[in-house]
VEXDREN-2710 file (C-alpha; in Angstrom, 1 decimal):
% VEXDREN-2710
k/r/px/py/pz
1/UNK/235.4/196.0/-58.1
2/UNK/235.9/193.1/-55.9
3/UNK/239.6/191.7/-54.9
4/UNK/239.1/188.6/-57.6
5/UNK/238.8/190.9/-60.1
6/UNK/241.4/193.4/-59.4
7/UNK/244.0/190.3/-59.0
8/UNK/242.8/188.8/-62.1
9/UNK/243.3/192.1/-63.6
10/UNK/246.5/192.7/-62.6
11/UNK/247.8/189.5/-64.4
12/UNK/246.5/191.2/-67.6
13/UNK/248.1/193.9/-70.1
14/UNK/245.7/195.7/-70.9
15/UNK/247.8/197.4/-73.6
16/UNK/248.9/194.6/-75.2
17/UNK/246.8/192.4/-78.3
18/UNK/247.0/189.1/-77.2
19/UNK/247.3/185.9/-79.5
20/UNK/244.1/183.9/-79.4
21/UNK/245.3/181.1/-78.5
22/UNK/247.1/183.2/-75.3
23/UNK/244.4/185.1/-74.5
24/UNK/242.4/181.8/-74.0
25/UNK/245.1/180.2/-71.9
26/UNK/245.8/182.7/-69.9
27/UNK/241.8/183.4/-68.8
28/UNK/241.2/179.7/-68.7
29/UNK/244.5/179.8/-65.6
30/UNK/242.7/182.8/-63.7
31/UNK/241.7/181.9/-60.3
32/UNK/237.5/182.7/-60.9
33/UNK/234.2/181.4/-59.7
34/UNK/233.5/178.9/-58.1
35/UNK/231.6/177.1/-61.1
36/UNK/232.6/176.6/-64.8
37/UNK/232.1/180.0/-66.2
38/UNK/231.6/180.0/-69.6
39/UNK/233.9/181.7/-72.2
40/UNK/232.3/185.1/-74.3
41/UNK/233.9/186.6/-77.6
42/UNK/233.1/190.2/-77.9
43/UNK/233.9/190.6/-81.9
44/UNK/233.4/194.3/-83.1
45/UNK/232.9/194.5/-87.1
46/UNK/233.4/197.4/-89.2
47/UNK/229.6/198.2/-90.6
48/UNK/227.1/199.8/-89.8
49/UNK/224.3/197.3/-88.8
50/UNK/221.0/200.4/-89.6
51/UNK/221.8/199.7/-93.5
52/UNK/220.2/196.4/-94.5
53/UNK/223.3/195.4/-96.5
54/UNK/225.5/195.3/-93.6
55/UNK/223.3/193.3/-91.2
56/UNK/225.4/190.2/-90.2
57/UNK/223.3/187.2/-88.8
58/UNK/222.9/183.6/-89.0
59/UNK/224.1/180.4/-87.2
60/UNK/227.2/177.9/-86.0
61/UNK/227.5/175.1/-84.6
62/UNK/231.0/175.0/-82.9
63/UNK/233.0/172.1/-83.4
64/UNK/233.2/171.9/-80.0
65/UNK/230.2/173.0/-78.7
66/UNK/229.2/175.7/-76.1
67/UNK/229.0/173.1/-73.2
68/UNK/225.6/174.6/-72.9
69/UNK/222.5/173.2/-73.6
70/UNK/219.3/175.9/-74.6
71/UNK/215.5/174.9/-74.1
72/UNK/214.0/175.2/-77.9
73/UNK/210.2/176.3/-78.2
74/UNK/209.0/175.2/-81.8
75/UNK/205.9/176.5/-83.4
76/UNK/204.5/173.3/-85.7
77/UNK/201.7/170.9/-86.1
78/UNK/201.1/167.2/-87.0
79/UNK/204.5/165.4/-88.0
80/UNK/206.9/168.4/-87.8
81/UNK/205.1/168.9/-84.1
82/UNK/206.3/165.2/-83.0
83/UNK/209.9/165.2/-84.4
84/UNK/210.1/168.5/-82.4
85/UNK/208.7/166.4/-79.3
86/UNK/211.1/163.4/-80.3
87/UNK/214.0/165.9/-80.6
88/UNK/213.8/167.2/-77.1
89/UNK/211.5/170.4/-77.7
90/UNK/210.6/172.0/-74.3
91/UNK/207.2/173.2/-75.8
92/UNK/205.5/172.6/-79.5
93/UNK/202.2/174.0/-80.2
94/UNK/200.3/176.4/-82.9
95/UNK/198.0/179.0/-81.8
96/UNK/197.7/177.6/-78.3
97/UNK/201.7/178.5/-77.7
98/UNK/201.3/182.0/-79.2
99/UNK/198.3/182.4/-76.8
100/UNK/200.6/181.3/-74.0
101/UNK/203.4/183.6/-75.4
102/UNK/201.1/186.7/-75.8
103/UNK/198.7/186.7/-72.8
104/UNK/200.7/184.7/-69.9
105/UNK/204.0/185.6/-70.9
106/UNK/205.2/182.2/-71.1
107/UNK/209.1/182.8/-72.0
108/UNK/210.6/179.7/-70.8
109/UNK/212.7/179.3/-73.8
110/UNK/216.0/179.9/-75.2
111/UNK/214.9/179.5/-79.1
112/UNK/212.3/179.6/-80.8
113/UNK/211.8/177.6/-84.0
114/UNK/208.9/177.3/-86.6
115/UNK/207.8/175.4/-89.5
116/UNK/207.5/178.0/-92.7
117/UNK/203.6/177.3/-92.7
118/UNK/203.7/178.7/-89.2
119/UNK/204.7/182.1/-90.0
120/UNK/201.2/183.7/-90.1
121/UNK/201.0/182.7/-86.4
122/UNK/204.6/183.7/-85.3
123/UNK/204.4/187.0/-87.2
124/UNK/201.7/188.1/-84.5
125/UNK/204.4/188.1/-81.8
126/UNK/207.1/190.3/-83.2
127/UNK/206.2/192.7/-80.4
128/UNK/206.6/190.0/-77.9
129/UNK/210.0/188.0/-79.2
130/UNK/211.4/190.5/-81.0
131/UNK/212.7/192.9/-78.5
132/UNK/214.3/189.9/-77.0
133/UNK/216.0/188.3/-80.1
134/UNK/213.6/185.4/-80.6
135/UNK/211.9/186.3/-83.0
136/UNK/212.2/183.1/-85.7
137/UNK/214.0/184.0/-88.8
138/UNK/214.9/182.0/-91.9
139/UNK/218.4/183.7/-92.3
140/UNK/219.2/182.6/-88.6
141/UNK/217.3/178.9/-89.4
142/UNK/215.1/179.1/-87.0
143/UNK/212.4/179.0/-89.6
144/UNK/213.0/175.8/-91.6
145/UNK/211.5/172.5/-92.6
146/UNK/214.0/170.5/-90.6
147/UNK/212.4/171.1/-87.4
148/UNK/213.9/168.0/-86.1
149/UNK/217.3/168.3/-86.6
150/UNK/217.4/171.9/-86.1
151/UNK/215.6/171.3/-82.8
152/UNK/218.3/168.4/-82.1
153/UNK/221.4/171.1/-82.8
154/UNK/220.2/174.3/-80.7
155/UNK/219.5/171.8/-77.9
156/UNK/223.4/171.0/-78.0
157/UNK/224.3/174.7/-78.3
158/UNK/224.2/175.7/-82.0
159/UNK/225.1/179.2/-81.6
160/UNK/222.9/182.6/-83.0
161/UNK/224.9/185.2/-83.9
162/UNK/223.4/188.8/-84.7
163/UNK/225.6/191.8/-84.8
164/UNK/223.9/194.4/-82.3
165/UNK/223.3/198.2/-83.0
166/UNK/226.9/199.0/-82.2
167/UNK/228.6/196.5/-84.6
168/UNK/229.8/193.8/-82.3
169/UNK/229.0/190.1/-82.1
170/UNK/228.6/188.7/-78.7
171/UNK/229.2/184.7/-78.8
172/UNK/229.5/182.1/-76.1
173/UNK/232.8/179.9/-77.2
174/UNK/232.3/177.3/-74.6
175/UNK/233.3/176.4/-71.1
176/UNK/236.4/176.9/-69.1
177/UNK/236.6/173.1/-68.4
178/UNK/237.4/172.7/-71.9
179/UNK/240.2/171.8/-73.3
180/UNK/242.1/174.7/-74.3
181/UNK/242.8/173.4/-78.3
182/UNK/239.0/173.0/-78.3
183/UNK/238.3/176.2/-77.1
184/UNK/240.8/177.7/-79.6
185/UNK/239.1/175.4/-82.4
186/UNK/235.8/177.0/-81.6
187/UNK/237.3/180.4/-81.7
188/UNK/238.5/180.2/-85.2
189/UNK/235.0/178.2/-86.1
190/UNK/233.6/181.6/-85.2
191/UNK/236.0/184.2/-86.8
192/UNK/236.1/182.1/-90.2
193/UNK/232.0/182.1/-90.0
194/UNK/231.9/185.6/-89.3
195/UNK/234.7/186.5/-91.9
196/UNK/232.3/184.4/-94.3
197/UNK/229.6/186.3/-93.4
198/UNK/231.2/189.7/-94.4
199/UNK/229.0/191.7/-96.0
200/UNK/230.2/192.7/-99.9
201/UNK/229.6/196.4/-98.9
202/UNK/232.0/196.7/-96.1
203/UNK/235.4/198.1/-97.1
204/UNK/238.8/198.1/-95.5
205/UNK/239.3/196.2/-92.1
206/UNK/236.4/194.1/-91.0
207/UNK/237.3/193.1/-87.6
208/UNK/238.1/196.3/-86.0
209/UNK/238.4/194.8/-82.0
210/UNK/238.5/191.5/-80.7
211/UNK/237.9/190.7/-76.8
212/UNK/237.6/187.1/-74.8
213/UNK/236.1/187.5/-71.6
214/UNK/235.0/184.7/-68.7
215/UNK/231.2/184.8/-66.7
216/UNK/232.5/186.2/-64.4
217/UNK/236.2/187.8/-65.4
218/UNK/238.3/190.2/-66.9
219/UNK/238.6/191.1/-70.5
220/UNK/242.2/190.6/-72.7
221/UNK/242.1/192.1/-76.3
222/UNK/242.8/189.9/-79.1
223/UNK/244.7/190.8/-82.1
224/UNK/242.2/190.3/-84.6
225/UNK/244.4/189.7/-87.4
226/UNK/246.0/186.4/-86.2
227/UNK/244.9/183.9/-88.1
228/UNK/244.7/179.8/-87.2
229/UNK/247.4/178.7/-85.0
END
């Protein structure tokens, strides 16, 4: 553990459930990198994510943004295919993409978005994109007829959420440059989505432990149960 770390950690208690709000200000005054690290929320849910019922997924766009922008690939043809183009697509193609995808490895992309009638193309690369979260899926809209506009809002940082195999959502909130009552506005953004999302099967206490974290920082534990300040 390098020096940074271990002062930045010894500015933290790591006993103690911060307010979100706190938590934010006080890793947004650590002395970090030398670039704007980006801000990570670290959300564990009570479910259990093997049981179909209790699979949390889908997609935000903060109010604020991420201060990130994310290179969108987009599986469509004819007039879908050029509003992807207009909208800032990195790559749009059919079965010529796939063939890139599949036997070149082409992975230059962040997201990858397609047209519904695109499907039967797409659906031959679940070996390739799934393993690596890609994979488009109409309940994280990635698979819509809006190709445009959906294009237009992962390219400002829409956010994919998709609780892993241990129960916890791994977000990016934005950067530490921001302002800290935008950072805190995108915070809430995510816990009220996420709270929206709650499965109907889940019982008792949903967010079991909440953790903010920079690029390149320490962690502070959040009290979950705070609610907009």
């Amino acid at each position: 553990m390098g020096k940074k770390l271990l002062e930045q950690k010894s500015q933290i208690d790591a006993e103690r459930l911060y307010p979100p709000r706190e938590a934010l200000e006080l890793l947004k005054g650590l002395d970090g990198a030398k670039f704007d690290e980006s801000f990570e929320a670290h959300m564990n849910l009570n479910l259990d994510p093997r049981r179909a019922e209790q699979m949390v997924r889908g997609t935000i766009m903060l109010p604020n943004g991420t201060g990130k922008s994310r290179r969108v690939a987009v599986f469509a043809a004819g007039e879908q295919a050029r509003e992807a183009e207009e909208a800032g697509a990195v790559v749009v193609g059919t079965d010529d993409l796939a063939a890139r995808i599949r036997d070149e490895g082409y992975m230059d992309f962040d997201v990858a978005v397609a047209s519904p009638d695109q499907m039967s193309v797409v659906g031959k690369l679940g070996q390739v994109l799934g393993p690596r979260g890609l994979m488009p899926n109409p309940k994280s809209g990635t698979v819509t007829q809006e190709i445009g506009r959906t294009v237009e809002e992962f390219s400002r940082g829409k956010v994919e959420y998709r609780v892993d195999r241990y129960g916890i959502i791994h977000s990016l909130l934005g950067k530490k440059s921001f302002e800290l009552d935008d950072l805190v506005e995108n915070y809430f953004a995510l816990r009220d989505e996420l709270q929206r999302a709650r499965p109907s099967a889940v019982k008792g206490r949903y967010f079991k432990a909440v953790n903010l974290s920079t690029t390149m920082g320490p962690s502070v534990k959040v009290d979950p149960n705070v609610e907009k300040e």
